[in-house]
N, CA, C and O of each residue as an XYZ file, in Angstrom:
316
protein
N     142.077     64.732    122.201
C     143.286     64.634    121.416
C     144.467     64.853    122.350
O     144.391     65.887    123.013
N     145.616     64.043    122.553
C     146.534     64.308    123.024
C     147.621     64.220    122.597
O     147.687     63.210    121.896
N     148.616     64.787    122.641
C     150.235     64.610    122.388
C     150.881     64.185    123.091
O     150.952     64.655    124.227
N     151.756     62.918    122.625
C     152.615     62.034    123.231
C     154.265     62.831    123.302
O     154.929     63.103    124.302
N     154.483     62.986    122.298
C     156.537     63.291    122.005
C     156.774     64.697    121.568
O     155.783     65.306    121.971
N     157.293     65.247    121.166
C     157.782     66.099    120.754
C     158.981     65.774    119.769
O     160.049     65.362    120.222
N     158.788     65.963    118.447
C     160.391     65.445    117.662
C     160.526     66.672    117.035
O     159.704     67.582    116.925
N     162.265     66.537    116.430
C     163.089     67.528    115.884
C     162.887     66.770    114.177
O     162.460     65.641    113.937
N     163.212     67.504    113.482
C     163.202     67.484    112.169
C     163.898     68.406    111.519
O     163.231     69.419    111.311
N     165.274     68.451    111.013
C     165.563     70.027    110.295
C     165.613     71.059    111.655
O     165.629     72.222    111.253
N     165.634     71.001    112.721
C     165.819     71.940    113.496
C     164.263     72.587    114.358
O     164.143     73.332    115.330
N     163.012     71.749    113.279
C     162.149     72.238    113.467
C     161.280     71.010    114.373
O     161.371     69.804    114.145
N     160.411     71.655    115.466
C     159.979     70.360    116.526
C     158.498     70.156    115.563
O     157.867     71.118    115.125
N     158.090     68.648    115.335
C     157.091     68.395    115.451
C     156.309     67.314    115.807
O     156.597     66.155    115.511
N     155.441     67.611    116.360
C     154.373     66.675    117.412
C     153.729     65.755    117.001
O     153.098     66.131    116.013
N     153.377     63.773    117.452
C     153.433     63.542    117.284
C     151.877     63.676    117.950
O     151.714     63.651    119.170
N     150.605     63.842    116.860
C     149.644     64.150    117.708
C     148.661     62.771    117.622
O     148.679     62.473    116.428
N     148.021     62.034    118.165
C     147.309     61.295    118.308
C     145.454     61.180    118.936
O     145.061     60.954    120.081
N     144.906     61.354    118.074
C     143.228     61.408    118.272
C     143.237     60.559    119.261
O     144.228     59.860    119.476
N     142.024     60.491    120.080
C     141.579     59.599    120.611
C     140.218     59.565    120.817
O     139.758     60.670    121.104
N     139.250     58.471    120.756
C     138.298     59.083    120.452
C     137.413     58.873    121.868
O     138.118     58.462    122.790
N     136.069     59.069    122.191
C     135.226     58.987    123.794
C     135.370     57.376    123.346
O     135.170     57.030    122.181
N     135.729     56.459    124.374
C     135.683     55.487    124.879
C     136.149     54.296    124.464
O     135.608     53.194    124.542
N     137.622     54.722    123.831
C     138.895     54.066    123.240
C     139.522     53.714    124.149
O     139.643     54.437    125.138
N     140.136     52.416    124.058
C     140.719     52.006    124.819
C     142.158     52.783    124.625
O     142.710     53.105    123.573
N     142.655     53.010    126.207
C     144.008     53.255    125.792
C     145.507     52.739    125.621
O     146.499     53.465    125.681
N     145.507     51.258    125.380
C     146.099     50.596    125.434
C     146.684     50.584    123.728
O     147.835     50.491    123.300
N     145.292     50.728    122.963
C     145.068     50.660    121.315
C     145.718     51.996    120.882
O     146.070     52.178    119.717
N     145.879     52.992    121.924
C     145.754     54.646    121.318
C     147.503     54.755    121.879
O     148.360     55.575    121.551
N     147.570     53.830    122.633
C     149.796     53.323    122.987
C     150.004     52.396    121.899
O     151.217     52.314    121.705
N     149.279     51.579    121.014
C     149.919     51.059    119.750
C     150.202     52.101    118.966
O     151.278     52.382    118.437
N     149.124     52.688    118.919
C     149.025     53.663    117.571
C     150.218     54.609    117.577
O     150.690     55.123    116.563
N     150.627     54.775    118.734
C     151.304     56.568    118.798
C     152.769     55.251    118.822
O     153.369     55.646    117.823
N     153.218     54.594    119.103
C     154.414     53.533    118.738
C     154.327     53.633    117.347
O     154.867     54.577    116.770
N     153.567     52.569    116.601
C     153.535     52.462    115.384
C     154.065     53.828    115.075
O     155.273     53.794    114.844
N     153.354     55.411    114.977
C     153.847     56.123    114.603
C     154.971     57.072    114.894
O     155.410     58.126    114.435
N     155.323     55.971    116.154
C     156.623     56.975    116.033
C     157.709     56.016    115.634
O     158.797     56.584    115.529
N     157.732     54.676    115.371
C     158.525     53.968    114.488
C     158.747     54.416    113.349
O     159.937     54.574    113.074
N     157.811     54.746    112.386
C     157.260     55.670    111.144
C     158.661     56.734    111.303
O     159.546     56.690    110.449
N     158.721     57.419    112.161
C     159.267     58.629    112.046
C     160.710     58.392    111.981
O     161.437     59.316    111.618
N     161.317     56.993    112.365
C     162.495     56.873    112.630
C     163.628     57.670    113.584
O     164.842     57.787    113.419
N     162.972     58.043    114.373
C     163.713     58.577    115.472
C     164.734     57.756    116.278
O     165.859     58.212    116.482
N     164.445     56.836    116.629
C     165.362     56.288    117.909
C     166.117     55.622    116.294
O     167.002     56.463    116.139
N     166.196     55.046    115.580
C     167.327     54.509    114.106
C     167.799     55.458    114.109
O     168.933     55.231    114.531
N     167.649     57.143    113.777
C     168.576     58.554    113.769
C     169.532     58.418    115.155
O     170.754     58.266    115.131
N     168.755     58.501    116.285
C     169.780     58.470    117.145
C     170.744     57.384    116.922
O     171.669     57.505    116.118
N     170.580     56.515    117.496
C     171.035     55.366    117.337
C     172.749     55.845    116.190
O     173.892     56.123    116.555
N     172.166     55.743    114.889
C     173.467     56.024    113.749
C     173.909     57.535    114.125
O     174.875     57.814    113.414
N     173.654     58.348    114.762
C     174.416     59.335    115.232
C     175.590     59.212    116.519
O     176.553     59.796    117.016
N     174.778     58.057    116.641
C     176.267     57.461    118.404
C     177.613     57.938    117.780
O     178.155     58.941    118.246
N     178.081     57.369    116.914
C     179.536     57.114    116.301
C     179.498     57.905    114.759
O     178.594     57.912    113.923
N     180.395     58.343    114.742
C     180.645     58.497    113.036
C     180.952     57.310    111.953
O     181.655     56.353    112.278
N     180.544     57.395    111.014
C     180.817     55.946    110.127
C     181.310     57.053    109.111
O     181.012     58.245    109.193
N     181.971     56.577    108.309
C     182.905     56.847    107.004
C     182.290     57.032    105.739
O     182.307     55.975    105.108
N     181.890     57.729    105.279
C     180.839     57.504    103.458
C     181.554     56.201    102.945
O     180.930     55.363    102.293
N     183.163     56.027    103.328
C     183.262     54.895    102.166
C     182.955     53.378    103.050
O     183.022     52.325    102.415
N     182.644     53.357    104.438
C     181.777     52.524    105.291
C     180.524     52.448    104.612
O     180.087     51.436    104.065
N     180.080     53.333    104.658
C     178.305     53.230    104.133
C     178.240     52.906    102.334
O     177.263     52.419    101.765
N     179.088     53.175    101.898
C     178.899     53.204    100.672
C     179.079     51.408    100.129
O     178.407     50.801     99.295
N     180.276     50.910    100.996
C     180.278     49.492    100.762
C     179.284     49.023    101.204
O     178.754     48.147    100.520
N     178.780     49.325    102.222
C     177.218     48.794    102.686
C     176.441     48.451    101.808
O     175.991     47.328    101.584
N     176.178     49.846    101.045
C     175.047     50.025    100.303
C     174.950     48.853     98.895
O     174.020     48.212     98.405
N     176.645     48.998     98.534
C     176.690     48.013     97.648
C     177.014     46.238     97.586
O     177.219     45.577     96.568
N     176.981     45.751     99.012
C     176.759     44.930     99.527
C     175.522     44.289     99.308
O     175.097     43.290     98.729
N     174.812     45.871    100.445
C     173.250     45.355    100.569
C     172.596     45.057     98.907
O     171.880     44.079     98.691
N     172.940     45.981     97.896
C     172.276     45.835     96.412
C     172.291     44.694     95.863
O     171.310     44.126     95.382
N     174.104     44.037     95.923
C     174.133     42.834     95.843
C     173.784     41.642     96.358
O     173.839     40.621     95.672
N     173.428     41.641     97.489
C     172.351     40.675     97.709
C     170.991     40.463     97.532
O     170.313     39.442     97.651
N     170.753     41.425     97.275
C     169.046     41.662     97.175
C     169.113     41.123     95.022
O     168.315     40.315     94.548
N     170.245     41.845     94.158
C     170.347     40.927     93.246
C     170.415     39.782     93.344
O     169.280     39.350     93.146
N     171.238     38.809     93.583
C     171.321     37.685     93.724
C     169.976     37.418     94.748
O     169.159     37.050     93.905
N     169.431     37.390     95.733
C     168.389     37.152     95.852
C     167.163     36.667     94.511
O     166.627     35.596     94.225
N     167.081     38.243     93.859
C     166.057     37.972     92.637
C     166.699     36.976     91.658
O     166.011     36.100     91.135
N     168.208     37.121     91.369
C     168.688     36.065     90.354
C     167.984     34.412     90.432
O     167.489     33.768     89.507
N     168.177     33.960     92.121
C     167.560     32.858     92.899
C     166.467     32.538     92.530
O     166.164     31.403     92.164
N     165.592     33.676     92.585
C     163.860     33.218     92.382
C     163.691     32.847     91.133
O     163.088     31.870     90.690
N     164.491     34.029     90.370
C     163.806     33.896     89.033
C     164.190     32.245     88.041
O     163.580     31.606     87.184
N     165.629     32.079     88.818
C     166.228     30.461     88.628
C     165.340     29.275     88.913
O     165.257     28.193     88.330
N     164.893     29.609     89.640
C     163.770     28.812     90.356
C     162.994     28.150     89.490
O     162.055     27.468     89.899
């Protein structure tokens, strides 16, 4: 069993631990520990911590993004 990362959460670190088993390739056991650290959203946290954005930035976002994803379904269901 080995540990790849170390992440923060709430202040609190936790490890991103990955099995491996006798005679796994380790190429498969570097997907796995990716995949899960995509999962965790770490580098997206950093990333939106670069800069400050505005609640009323994000908030038009949000209702942007809603509205398209309506009209999206409006589309299909027209269909």
């Amino acid at each position: 069993m080995f540990t790849f990362a170390a992440l923060t959460r709430g202040g609190v670190y936790i490890m991103l631990i990955i099995p491996i088993k006798d005679g796994e390739n380790i190429d498969r056991a570097l997907k796995r520990y990716k995949r899960k650290f995509d999962k965790t959203g770490t580098v997206r946290q950093l990333r939106a911590r670069t800069a400050f954005i505005k609640p009323s930035v994000t908030n038009r976002a949000k209702i942007q993004k809603a509205a398209y994803i309506q009209n999206m379904r409006d589309n299909i269901e027209n269909s």
